[in-house]
C-alpha positions in Angstrom: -30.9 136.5 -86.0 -28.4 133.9 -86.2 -25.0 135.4 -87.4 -22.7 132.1 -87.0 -20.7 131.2 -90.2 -19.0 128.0 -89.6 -15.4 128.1 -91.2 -14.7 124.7 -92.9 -11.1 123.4 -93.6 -11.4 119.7 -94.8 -10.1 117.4 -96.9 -13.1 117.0 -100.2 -16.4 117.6 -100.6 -17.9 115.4 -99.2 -16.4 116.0 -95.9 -17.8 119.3 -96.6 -21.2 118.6 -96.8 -21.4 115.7 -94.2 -20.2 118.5 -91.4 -22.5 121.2 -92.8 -25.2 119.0 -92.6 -24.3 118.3 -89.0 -24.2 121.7 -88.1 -26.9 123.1 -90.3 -29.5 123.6 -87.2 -26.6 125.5 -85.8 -25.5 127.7 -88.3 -26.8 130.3 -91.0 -24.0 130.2 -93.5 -20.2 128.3 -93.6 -17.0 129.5 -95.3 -15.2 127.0 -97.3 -11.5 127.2 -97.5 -10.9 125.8 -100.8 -6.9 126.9 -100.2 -7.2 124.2 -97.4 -8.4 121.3 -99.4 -7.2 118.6 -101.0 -10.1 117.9 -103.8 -13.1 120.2 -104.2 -15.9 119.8 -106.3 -17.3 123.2 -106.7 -20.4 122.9 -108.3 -21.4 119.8 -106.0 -20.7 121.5 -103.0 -22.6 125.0 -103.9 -25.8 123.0 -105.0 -26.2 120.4 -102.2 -25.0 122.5 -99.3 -27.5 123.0 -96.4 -26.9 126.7 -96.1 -25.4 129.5 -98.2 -21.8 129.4 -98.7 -18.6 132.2 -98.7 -15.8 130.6 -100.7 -12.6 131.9 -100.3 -9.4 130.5 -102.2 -6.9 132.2 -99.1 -3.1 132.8 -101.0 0.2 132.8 -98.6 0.5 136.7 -98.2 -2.9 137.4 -96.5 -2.3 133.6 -94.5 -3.4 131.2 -96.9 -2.0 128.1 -98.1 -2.9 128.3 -102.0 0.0 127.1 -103.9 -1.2 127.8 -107.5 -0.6 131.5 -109.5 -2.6 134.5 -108.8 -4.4 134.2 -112.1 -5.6 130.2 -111.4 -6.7 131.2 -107.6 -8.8 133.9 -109.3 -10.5 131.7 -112.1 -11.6 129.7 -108.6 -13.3 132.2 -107.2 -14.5 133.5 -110.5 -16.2 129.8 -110.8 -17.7 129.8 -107.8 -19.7 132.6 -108.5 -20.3 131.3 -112.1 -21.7 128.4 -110.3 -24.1 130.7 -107.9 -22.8 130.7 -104.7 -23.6 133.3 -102.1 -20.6 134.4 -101.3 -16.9 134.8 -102.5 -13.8 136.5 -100.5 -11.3 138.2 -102.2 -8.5 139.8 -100.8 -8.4 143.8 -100.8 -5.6 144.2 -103.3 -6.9 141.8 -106.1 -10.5 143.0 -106.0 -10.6 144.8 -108.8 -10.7 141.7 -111.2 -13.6 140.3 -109.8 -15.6 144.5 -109.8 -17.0 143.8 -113.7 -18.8 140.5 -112.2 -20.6 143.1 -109.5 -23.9 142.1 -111.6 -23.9 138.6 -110.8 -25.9 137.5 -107.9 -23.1 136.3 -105.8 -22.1 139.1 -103.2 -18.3 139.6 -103.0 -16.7 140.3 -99.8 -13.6 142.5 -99.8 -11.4 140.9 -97.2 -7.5 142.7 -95.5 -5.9 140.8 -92.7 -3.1 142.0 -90.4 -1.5 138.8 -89.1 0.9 140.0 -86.9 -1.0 143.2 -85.7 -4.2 145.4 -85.6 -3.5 148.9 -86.8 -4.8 151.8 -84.9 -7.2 152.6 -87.3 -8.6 150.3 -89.5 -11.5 153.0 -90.9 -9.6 154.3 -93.6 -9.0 150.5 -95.0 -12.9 150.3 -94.7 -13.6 153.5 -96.4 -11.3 152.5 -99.3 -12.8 149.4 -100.0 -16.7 149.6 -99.2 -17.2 151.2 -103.2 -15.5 147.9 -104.7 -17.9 145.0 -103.0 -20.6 144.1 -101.1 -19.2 143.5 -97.8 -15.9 144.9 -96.2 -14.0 142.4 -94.2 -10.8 143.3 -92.3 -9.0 141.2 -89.7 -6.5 141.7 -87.1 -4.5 139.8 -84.3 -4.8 141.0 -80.4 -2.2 140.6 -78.4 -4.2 142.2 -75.6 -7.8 143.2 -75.3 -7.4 146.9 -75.3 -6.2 146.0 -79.3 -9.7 144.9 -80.1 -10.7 148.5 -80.0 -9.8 149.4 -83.6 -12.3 146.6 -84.5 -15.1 147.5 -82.2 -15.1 151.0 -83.8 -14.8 149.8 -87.2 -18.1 147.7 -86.5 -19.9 150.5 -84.4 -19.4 153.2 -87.6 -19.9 150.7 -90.7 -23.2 152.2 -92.9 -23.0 149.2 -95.0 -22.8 145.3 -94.2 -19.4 144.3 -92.8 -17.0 141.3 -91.1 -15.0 142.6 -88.4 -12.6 141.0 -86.2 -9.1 140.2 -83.5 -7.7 137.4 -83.8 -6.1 135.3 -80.4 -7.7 134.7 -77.3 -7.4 138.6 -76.5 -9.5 138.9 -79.3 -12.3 136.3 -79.0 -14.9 139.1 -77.4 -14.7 140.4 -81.0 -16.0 137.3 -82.2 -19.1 136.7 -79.7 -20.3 140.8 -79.7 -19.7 141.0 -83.3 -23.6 140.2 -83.9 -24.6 142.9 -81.5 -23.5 145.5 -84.5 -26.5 146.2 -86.8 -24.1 146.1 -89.5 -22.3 143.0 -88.8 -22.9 140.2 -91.4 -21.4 137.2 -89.3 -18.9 135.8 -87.0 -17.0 133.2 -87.6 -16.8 129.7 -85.9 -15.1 126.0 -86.0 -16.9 122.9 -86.3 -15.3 121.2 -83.8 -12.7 122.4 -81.1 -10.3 120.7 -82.6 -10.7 122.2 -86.3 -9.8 125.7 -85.8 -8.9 127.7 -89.1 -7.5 131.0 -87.0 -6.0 131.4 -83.5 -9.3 132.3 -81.1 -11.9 131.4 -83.2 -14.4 128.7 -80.8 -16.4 125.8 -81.9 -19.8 126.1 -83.6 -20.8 124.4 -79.8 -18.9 126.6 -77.8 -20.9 129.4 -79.7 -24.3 128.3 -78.8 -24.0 126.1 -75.9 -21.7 128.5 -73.8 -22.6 132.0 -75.1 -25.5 132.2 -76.7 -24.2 133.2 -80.1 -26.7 132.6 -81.8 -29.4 134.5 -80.4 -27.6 137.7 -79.8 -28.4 140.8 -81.8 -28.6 144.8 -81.3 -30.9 144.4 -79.2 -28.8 142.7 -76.5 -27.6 144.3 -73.8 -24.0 143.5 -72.6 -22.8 142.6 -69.2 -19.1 142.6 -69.4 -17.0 141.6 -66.0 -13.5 142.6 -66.1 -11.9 139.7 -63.9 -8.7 139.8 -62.1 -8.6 135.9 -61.9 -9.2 132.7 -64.4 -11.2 131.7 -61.2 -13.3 134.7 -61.5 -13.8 134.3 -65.3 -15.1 131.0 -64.9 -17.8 132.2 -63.2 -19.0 134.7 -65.0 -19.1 132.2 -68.1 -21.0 129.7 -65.9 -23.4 132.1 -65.1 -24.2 133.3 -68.8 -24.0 129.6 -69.8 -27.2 129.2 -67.4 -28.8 132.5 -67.9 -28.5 132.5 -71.9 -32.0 134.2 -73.7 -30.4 136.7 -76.1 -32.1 139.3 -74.1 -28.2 139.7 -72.5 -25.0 138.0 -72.5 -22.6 138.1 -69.7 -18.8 138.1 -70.4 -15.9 138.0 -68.7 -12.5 139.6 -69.5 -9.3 138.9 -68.0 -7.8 142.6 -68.0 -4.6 143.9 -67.0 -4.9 147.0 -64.1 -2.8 149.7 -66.4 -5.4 148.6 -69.4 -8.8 148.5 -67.4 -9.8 152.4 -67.9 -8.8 152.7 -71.1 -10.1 149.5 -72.6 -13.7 150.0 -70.2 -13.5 154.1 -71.9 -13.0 152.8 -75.6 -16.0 149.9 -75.1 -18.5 152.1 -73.9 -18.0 154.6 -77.0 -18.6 151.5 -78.9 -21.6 149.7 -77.3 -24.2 151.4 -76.0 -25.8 149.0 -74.0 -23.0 147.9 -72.2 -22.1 147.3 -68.4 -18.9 147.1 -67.0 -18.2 145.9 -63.9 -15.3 144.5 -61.9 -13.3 142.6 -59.6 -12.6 144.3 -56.5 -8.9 144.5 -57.4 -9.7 146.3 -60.6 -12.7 148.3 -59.7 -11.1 151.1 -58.9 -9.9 151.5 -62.3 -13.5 152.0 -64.1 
């Protein structure tokens, strides 16, 4: 049941392994950004890591920090799956030179990101690229919640296994519903607060300890507060911080009043076993 991938950005390998040995209890696979290391030993890290691994080799134009050619940053990810790993993530418009190693037991995950936006319809990326890999990955950046909804959609209609999600704190309830979506392979989450690899993503703790993460599925049902107040927020996550079986999670959401029916409209299309209430100031709106 436990969709948490935690997303690694250290120096070496063996800071690698030491943190997914920590977290191994916590997690059920980890992403390695090799584009954010200093030294990696590939092979050593595939073969003595606690839990299946993505590796991912991120260049500049999809927000990575590679610094070698196209063709070297390929040959890494190339290795890796020589090497057997579970996962590599390729960016959508080089994907094509990995399709002829399709046969080789490492999956390959098709990844777009939009760093300064999500588009209004992310379905048509999704539909283009579900034929050339195994998983479909596409990532966008919320400047409000009611931009999530593009993602949400994209997760609720996937027929085949998928990443999906906003980045920035108006996108973080992407990142703890994602594992209510039968086709959702993971979310995404730091090891510590303090090593975050993308703008909203929460600590591995953060995941388990305040929200349950772990334990959430399609089988949960959804209680989603739309709060007019940080006071009222803080409530709602104290409650679910208490309450947390899986069974339900309880969220709040800091919503604007011209955004509340729309956003509470374009939710419920997307998760059927949600429930929305409100602040008094913003009940009116749903």
């Amino acid at each position: 049941m436990n969709k948490i991938a935690a997303a690694l950005a250290l120096p070496d390998t063996q800071a690698c392994l030491a943190t997914l040995h920590t977290l191994a209890s916590a997690i059920s696979m980890a992403e390695v950004r090799l584009d954010l290391m200093e030294t990696f030993d590939l092979p050593r890290l595939i073969a003595e890591a606690p839990c299946p691994l993505i590796i991912t080799c991120r260049p500049p134009r999809e927000g990575g920090r590679f610094t070698g050619s196209e063709a070297e940053r390929l040959d890494i990810l190339a290795q890796a799956m020589d090497v057997g790993c579970a996962y590599v993530d390729c960016e959508w418009d080089s994907i094509s030179v990995l399709a002829e190693r399709r046969r080789s037991a490492t999956q390959i995950i098709a990844s777009r990101h939009w760093t300064d936006s999500t588009p209004a319809d992310v379905w048509p990326t999704y539909e283009a690229l579900r034929g050339q890999a195994d998983v479909v990955k596409l990532v966008g950046l919320a400047a409000r919640p009611i931009d999530t909804l593009p993602i949400f959609h994209f997760l609720r209609r996937a027929t085949s296994p998928v990443i999906g999600m906003a980045m920035g704190q108006a996108g973080q309830l992407t990142r703890l519903l994602a594992p209510c979506f039968p086709q959702s392979l993971l979310t995404y989450a730091a090891p510590s607060a303090a090593a975050i690899t993308a703008p909203g993503q929460l600590s591995v703790r953060e995941m388990t300890e305040t929200y349950h993460v772990d334990l959430l599925g399609p089988h949960t049902a959804v209680h989603l507060h739309f709060c007019a107040t940080d006071a009222s927020a803080q409530a709602v996550l104290e409650q679910n911080r208490r309450d947390g079986s899986g069974e339900a999670i309880g969220l709040p959401l800091l919503v604007a009043h011209e955004e509340a029916a729309p956003l509470a409209e374009g939710l419920r299309a997307c998760l059927p076993r949600l429930i929305i209430t409100a602040d008094p100031a913003l009940a009116e709106k749903l």
